[in-house]
DRENKOL-114256 format. One record per residue: x, y, z of N, C-alpha, C, O in turn. Coordinates in pm, whole numbers, plus 50000, padded with zeros to 5 digits. Layout:
N
XYZXYZXYZXYZ
...
END
This chain:
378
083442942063981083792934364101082752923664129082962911564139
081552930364141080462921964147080172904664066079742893564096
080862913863922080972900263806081912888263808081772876263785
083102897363848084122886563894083552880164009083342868663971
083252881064108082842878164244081792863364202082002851964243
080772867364121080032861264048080492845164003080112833964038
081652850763894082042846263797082872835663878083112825163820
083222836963977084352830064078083092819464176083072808164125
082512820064245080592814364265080712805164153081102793664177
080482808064056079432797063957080902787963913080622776163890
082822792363893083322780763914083012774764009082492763663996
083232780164129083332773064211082292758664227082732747364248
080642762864211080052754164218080232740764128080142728664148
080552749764009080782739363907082092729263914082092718763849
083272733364001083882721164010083362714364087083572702364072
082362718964213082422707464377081282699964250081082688464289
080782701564167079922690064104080652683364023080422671464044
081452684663936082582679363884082922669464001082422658463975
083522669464106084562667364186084042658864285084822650864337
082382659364336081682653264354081772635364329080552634464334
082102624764312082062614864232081002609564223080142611964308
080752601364123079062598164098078692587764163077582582664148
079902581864273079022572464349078292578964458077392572864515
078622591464491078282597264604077072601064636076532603164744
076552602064475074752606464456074072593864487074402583464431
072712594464614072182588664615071032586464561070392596064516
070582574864554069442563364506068322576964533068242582064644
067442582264406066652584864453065362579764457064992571364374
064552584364554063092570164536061822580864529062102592864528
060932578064527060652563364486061392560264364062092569264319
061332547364295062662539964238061502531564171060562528864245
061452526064014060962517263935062342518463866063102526263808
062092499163935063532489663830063042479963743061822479663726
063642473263694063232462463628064272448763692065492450463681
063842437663749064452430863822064912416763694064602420963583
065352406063687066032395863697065372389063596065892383563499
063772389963634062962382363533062302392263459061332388563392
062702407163457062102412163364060942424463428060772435963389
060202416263545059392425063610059642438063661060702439963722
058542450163641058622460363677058322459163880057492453263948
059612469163916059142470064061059712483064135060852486764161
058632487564155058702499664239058882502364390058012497964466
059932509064440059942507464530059452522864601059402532164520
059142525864724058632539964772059252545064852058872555764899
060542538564900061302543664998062632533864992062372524364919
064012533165047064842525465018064692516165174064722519165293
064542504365099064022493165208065152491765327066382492265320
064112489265459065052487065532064692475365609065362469665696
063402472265558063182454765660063032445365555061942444365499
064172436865515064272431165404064002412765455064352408465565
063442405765364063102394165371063872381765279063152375965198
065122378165288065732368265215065102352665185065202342965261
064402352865050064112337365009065182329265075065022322865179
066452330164996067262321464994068312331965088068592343265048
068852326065223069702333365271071062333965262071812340965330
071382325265165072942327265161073012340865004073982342364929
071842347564998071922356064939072742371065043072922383065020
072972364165128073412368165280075102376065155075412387365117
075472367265144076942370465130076622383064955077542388764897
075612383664927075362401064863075592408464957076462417064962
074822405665036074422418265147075582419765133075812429165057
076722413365181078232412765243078872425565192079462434365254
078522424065027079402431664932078942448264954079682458064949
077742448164976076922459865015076452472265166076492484365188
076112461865225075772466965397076942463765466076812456865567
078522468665419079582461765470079552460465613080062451265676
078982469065653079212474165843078222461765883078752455765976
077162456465852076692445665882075362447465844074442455265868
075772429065720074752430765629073872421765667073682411365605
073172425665789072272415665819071122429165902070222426765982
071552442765850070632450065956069722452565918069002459665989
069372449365824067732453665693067272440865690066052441765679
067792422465696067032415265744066382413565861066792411865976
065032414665801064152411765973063512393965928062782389666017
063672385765826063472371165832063972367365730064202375065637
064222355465727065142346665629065042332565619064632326765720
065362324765505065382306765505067022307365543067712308765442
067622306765641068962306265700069712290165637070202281165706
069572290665492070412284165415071862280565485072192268865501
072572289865517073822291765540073692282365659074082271365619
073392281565768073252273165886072942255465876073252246765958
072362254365770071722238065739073252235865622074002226065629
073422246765528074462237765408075892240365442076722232765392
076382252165537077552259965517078052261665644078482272965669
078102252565741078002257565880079412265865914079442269766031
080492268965841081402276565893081212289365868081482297665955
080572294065712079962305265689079722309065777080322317765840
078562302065809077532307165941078062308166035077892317866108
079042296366069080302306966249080962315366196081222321566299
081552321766107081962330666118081212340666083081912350766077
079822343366051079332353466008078312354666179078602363866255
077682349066201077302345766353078312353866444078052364766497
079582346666456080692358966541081022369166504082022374566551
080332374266414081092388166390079432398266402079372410366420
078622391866391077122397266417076392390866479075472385266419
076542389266624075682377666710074172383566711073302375566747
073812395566679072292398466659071812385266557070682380366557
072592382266499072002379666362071322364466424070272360766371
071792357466512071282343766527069262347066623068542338166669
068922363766618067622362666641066992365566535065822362966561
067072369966418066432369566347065602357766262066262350666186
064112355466274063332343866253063602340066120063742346366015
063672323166162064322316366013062582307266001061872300066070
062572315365832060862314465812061102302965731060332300465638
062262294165761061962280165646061232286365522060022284765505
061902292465450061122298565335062052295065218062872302365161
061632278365191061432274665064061622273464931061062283064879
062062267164858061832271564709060562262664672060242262664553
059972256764743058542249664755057802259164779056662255664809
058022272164777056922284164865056782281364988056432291465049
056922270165069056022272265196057032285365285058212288865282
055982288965348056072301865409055332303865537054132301365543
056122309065657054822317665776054232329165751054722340065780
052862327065681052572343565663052302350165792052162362165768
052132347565944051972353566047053812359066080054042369966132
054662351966049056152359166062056332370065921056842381165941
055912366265786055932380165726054982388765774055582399565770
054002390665814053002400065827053502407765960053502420065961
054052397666106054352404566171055832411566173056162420866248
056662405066074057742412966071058092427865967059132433965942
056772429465928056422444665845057862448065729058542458265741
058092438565634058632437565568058382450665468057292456265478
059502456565358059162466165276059892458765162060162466265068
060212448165148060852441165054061222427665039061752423665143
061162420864970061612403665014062602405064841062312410464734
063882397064892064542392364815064692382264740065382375164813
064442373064590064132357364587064772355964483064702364764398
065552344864462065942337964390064902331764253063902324664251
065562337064169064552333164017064432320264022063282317463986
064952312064045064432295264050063442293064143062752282864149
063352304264226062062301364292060942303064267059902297964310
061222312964170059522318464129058512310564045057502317564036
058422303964007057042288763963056592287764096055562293464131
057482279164197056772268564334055832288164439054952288264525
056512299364380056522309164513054792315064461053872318264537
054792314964270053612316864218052622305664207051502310664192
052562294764207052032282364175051122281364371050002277264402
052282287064459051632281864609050542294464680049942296264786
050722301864542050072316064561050912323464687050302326764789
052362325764672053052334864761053162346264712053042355364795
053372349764589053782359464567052702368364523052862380564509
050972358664489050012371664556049572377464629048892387664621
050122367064774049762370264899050602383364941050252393664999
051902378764886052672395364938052022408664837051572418364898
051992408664716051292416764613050222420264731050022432364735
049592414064814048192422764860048692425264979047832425565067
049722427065014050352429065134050572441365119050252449465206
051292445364976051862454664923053662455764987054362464665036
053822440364950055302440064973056132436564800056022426464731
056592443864785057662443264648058422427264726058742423364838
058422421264568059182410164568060652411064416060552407664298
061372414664462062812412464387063762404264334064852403664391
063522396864221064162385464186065462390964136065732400664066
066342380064203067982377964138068322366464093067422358264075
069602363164064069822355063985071432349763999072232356663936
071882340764060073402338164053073642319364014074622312164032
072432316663962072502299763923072102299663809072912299663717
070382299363781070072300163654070982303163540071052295963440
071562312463554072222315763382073442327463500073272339563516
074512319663560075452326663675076152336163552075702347663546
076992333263475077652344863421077212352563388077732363663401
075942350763327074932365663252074092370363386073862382263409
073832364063435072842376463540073882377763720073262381363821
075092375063728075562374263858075702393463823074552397863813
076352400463812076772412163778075342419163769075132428563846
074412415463685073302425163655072392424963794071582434163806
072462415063897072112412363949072722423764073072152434064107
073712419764113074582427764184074332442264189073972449064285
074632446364045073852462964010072292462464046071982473364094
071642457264042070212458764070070172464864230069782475864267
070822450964327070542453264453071262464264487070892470064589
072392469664416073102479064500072652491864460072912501264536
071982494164349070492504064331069212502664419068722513264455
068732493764451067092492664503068042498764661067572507564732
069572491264693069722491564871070012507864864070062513364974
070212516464747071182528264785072782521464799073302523864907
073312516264736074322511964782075462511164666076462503964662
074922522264557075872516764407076642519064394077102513264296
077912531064480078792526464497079772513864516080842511264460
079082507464608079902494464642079652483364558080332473264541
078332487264498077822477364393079092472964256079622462964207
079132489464238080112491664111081702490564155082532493064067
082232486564303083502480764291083862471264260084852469964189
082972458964317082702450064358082012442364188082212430364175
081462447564105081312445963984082242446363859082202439463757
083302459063907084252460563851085262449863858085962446863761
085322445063953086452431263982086042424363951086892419763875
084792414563943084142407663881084172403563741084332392763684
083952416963699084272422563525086202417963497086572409063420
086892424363558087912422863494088462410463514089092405863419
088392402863628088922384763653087992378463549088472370063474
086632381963538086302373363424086732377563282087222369563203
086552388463256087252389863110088692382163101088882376862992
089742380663196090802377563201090562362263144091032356663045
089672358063239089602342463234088762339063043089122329362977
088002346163004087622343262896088302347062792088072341762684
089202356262804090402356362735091432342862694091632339862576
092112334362822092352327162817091392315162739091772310862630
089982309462808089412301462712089292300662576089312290362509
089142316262522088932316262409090062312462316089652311762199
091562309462332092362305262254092882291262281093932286462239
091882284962368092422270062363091412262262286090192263662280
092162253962231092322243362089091192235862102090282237362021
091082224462227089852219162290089262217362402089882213662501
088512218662402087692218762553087932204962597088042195562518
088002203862734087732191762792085962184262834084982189062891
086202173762785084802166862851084622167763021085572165063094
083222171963075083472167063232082282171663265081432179063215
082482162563409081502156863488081602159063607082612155263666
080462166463683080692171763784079832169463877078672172563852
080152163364009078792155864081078782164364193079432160864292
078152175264196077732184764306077352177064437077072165164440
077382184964537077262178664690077642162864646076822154264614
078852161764652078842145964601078942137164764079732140964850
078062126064783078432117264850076622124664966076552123565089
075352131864869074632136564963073722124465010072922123865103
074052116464932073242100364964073832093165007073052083865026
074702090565038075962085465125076512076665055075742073964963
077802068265047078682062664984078372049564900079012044764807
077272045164956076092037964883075242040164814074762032364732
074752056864849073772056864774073602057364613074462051164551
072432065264525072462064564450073672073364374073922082164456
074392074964276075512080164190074622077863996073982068763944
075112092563945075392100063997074482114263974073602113263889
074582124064026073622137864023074352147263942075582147163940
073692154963878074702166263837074062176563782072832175963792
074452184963732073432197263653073902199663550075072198963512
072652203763482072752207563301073472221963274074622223763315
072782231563207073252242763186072992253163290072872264363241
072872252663418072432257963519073662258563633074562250263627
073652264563693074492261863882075992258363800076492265263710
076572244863863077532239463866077762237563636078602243063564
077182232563615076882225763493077272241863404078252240863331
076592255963407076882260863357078412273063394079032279963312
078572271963509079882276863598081192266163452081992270163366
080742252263496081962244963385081912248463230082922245963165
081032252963178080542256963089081212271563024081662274562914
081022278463149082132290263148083552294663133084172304163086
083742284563190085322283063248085732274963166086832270463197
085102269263027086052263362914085122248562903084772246062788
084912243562957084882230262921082922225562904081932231262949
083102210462803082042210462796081372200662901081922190262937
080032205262950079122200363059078892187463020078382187562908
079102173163077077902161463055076892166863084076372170362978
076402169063150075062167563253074342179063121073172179263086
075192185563082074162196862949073852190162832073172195962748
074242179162815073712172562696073022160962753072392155062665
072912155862864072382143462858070852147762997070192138863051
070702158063016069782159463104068782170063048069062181263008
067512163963055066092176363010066072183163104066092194363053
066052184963246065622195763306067092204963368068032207163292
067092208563481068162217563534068942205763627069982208363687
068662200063630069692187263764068632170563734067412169163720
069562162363735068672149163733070172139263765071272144763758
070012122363806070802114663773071272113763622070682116263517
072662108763651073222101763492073442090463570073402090563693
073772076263469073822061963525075132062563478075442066963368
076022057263573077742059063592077642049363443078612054263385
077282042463380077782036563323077762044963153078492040863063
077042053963139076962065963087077922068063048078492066762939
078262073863201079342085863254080932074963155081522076663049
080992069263216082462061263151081962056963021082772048262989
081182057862937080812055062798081272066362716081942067062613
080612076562808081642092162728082912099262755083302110362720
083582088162842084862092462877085202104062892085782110062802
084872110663020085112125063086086402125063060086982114463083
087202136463006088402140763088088782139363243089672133663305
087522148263279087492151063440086292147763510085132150263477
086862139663647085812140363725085432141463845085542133263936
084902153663845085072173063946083902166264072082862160964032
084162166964191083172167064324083282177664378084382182964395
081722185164429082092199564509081312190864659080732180164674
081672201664742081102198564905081502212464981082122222864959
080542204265114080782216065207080602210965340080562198765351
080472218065441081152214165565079442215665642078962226565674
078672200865662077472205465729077112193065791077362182365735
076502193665906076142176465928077332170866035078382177066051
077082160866091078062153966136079222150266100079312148465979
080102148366156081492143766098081322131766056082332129165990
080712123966056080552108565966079602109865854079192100365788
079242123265833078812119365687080082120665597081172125365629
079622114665459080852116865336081242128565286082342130965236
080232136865302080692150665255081842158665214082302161365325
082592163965131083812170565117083412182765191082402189565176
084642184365294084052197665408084912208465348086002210565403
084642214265262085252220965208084422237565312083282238565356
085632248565319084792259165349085662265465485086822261865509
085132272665546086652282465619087012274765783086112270965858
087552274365794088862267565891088542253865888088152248665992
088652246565774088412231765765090002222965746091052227865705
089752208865789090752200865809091582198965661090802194665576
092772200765615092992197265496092982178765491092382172465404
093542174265570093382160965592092112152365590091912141665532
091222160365675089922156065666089132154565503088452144665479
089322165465402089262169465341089792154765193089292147765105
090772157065241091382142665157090822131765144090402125965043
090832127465320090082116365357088682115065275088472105965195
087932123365298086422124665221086562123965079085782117465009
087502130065037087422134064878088122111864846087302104864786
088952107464874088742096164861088432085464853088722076964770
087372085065002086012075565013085422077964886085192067764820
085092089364831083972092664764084522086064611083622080264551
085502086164560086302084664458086242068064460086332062564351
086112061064562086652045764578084882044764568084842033264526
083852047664576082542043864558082402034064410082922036664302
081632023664439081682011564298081532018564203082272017164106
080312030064204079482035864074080762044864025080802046863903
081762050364099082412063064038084182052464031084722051963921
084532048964091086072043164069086342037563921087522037163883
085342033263836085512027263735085352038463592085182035863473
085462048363645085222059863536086712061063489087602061763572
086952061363360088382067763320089062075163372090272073463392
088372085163406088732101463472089492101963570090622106763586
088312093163680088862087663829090702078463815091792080663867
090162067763714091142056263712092682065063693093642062063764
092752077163577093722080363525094192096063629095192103063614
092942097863742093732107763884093412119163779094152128563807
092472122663650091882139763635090882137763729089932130263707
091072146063869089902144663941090062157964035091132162564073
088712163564067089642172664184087882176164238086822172564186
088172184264357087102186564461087092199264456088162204964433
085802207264478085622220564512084452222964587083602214264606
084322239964652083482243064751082432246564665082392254664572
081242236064731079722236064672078972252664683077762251164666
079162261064695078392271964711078402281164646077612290664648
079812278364540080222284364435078882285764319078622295164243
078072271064339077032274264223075922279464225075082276864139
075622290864359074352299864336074982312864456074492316064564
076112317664392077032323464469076772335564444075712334564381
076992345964449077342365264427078912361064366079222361564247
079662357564459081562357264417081602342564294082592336264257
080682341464268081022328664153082182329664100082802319064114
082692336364052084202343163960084612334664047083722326064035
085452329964142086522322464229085632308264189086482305264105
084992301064182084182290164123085312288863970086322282163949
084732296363904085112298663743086652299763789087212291863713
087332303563845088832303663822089402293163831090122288063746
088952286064006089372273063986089072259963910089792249963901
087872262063859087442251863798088832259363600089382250063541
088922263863582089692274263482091212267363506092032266863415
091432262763625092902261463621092632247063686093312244963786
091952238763655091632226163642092022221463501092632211363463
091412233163428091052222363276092322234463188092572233163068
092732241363244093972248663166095162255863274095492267563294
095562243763326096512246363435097482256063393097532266963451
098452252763270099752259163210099062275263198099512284863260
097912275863105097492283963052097192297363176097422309363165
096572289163299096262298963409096732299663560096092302063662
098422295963532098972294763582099152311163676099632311363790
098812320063624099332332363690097972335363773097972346563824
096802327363796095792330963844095682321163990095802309164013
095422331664063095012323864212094242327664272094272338364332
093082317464271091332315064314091652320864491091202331264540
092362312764546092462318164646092452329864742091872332964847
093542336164642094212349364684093202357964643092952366364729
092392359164521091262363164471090402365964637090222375464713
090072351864631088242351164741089042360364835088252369364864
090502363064912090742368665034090362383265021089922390765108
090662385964877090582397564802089842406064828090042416864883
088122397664757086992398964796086702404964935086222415864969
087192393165012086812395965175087372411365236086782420765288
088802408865204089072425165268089222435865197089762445765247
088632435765024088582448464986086862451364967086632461864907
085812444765003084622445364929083522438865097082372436565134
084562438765130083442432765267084112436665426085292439765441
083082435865545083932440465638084082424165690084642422965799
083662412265627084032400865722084692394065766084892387065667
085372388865855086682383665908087662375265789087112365065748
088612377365746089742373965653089992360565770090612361965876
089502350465735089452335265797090542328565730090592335565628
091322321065718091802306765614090642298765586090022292765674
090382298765475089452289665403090152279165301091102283565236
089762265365280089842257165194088662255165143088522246965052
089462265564930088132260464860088252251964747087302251864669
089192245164723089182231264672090472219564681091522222364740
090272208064625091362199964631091792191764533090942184364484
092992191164491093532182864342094552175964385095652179764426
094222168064376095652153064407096962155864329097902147964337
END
């Protein structure tokens, strides 16, 4: 009796561990990861006063601290407020704490308040790998080292398809959070395999040219900007087609001289924007409850500019607009789709960028399901 009794005990335990699912086990710490650039970093407890380099690293949190991912920031460079201002109202109304938390202008120049990190008793700062030269070079990141604050590099520009995902898994390990890490990765995974599926059986790539924040010098100014194998430059890169700006630029972003640009006869020629600034700048206000009209209006000034109207691309209407934030994003995948059904419309015809990002929002985040406009094609 005893044995059976026993014997009935040790199933038992052994299914609730079975049955258990493995997102359910938590993060245990202390915790040595290996972050973004490679560095070893240990953490001693799972952080809860977190410090965002770059804050539109904000919309990770999203995927992660769904209930509100702003409760482990205690300071931030509030990116989202200067480039994205609808982001920021709608993320603002749904967490009005969030507009006290101190915006430490923190840089990819390094500059920094070390009296706002020191007094905000940070156990972690979050940073963007393009930051790290100006953050080591201004001596920031030995100042926190003697602080004994862990610094955590990610990655969603530098090299977006290869480190957006590894990246994702990192934070949703260091937050305790790998459950949500690994849904939210999983979708990621399968829209992009989908989409590289498709690339991989078309015949030729298209040439193109893509002038990020286009119109940030105003309709006069200088034309045109763009990026190499990085941000925007390597997002097109992904999604099928080949980059100008990757063959004709040494560093990560520089001018090309329009006259270039129409020498190599783009297929396409792609403007992203976003909604920040006054209504009389040129900007494409692309981004959530924006004017579609307005939207037009901008995307055409910008198109009729001397330096850009005389490009093939423009002349023959391959042209189209998208939302600038796509290129140092967490959700990049909606970037890559639409730019995907730009340059292989027939081909990705069953795919919608749109319906995707809403996706995102109400299966992977708790934040308000808004109408957003995130791009435009004549």
């Amino acid at each position: 009796m005893i044995k059976q009794w026993a014997g009935r005990l040790l199933h038992c335990c052994f299914m609730a561990l079975v049955l258990v699912p493995a997102a359910a086990i938590a993060t245990q710490y202390p915790l040595t990861v290996k972050d973004i650039d490679g560095r070893t970093v240990v953490l001693d407890h799972e952080p809860q006063h977190i410090i965002l380099q770059d804050g539109r690293d904000l919309m990770a949190l999203a995927l992660l601290d769904r209930d509100n991912p702003f409760h482990r920031v205690i300071a931030w460079n509030n990116l989202l407020k200067k480039q994205d201002e609808q982001t920021w109202d709608i993320l603002r109304k749904a967490w009005p704490a969030a507009e006290k938390i101190p915006d430490m202008g923190f840089s990819d120049q390094g500059e920094v308040n070390n009296e706002t990190v020191i007094a905000s008793e940070p156990d972690l700062m979050i940073a963007q790998l393009r930051a790290k030269p100006a953050l080591e070079q201004t001596g920031v990141l030995g100042r926190l080292k003697a602080l004994h604050i862990p610094v955590l590099f990610v990655d969603y520009e530098l090299h977006p398809v290869q480190n957006t995902l590894p990246s994702i898994t990192l934070l949703g390990k260091v937050l305790n959070r790998e459950s949500q890490a690994k849904a939210y990765t999983d979708f990621y995974q399968q829209r992009l395999a989908k989409l590289q599926q498709i690339v991989a059986v078309q015949k030729k790539k298209p040439e193109v040219f893509i002038e990020p924040i286009a119109g940030i010098g105003g309709t006069s100014g200088a034309c045109c900007f763009t990026h190499g194998h990085n941000g925007w430059g390597g997002l097109v890169e992904a999604a099928g087609g080949n980059n100008i700006g990757s063959s004709l630029l040494t560093g990560a972003s520089g001018y090309i001289n329009p006259e270039k640009i129409i020498a190599m006869k783009p297929d396409f020629y792609l403007m992203t924007g976003s909604k920040r600034g006054n209504a009389q700048n040129p900007l494409i206000p692309f981004g959530y409850n924006t004017d579609p009209a307005a939207i037009k209006t901008k995307f055409d000034a910008l198109l009729a500019r001397n330096a850009v109207a005389g490009i093939p691309a423009v002349q023959a209407g391959h042209v189209a607009g998208i939302y600038h934030h796509f290129y140092n994003h967490p959700w990049n995948i909606i970037g890559l789709e639409i730019l995907g059904k730009i340059f292989y419309p027939e081909a990705m015809k069953d795919i919608d960028p749109t319906a995707d990002y809403h996706y995102i929002v109400t299966h992977f985040t708790h934040l308000p399901d808004a109408p957003i406009n995130l791009s435009y094609q004549p």
